[in-house]
C-alpha positions in Angstrom: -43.5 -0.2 13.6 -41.9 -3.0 15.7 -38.8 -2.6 17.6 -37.0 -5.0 15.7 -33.5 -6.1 16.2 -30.8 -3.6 16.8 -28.4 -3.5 13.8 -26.6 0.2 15.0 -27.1 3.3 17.4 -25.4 6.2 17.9 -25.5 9.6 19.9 -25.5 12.0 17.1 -27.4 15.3 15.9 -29.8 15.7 12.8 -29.9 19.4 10.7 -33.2 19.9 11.5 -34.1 17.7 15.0 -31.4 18.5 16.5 -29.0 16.1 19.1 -30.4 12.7 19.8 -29.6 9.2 19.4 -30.0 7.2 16.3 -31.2 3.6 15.9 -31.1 1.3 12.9 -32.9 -1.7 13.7 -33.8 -4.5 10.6 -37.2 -2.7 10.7 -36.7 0.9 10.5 -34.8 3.9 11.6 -35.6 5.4 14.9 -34.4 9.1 16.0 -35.0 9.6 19.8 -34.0 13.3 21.0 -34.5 14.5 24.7 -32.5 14.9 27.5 -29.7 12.6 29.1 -29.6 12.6 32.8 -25.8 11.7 33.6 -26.1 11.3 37.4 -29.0 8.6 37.1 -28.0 6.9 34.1 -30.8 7.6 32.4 -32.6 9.4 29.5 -35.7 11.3 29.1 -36.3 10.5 25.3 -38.8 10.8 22.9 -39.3 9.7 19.2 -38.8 12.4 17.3 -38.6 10.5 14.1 -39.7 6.6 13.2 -39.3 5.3 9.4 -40.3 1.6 8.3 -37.1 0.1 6.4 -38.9 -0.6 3.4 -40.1 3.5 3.8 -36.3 4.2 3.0 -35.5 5.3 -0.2 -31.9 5.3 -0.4 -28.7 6.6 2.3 -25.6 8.3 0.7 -22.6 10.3 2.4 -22.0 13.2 2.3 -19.2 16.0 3.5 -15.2 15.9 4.4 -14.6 17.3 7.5 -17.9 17.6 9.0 -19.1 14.0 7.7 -23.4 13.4 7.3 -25.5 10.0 6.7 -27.9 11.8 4.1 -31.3 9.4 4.3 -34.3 10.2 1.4 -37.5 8.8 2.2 -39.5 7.8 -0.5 -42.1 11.0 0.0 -39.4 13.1 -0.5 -38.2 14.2 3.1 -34.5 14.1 3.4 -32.9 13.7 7.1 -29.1 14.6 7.7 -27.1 13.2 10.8 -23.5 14.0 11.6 -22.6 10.1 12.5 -19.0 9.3 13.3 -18.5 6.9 10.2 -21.4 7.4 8.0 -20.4 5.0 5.4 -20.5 2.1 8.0 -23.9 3.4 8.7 -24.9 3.6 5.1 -23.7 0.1 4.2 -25.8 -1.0 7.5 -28.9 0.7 6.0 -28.2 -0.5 2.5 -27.9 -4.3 4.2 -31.7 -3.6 6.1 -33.3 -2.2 2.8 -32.1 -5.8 0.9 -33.3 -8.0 3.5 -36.1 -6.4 3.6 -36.9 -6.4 -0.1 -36.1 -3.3 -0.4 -33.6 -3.2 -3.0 -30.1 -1.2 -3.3 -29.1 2.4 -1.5 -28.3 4.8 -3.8 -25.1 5.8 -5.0 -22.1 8.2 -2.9 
């Protein structure tokens, strides 16, 4: 997948990959987890997840206090990550699936 432009990013943890830093770009969805090394600014990052736009099924929300950005993939797998404003996230997502053909996000 190409990089793509950068639409949002966030540090933030998945249920199941743990804490990294999410990337929504108009190409795909990017989760990079690792280590962040503070006193030389930089990171030691890997891909630990990396989904086409079009691959994206639909985003919701999800939760009160503890708030997720649920994503479904369109082979079933369903990633949760504890965003700071997941509905701005899901709107962003639901903007990259329709310019990318991809049609409408699902419903809250």
């Amino acid at each position: 997948m190409r990089e793509g432009d950068v639409i949002m990013e966030e540090d933030c943890s998945e249920d199941k990959l743990g804490a990294g830093y999410l990337v929504l770009t108009n190409k795909g969805l990017v989760f990079y987890t690792g280590k962040a090394k503070v006193l030389t600014f930089s990171k030691d990052m890997r891909k630990a997840l990396e989904v086409p736009i079009q691959d994206v099924k639909g985003a919701r929300t999800e939760g009160f206090l503890i708030k997720k950005l649920v994503v479904e993939l369109n082979d079933g797998r369903v990633y949760k990550f504890g965003v700071l404003n997941n509905r701005k996230w899901k709107e962003a997502i639901d903007g990259a699936r329709e310019g990318a053909g991809a049609g409408k996000g699902q419903d809250e």
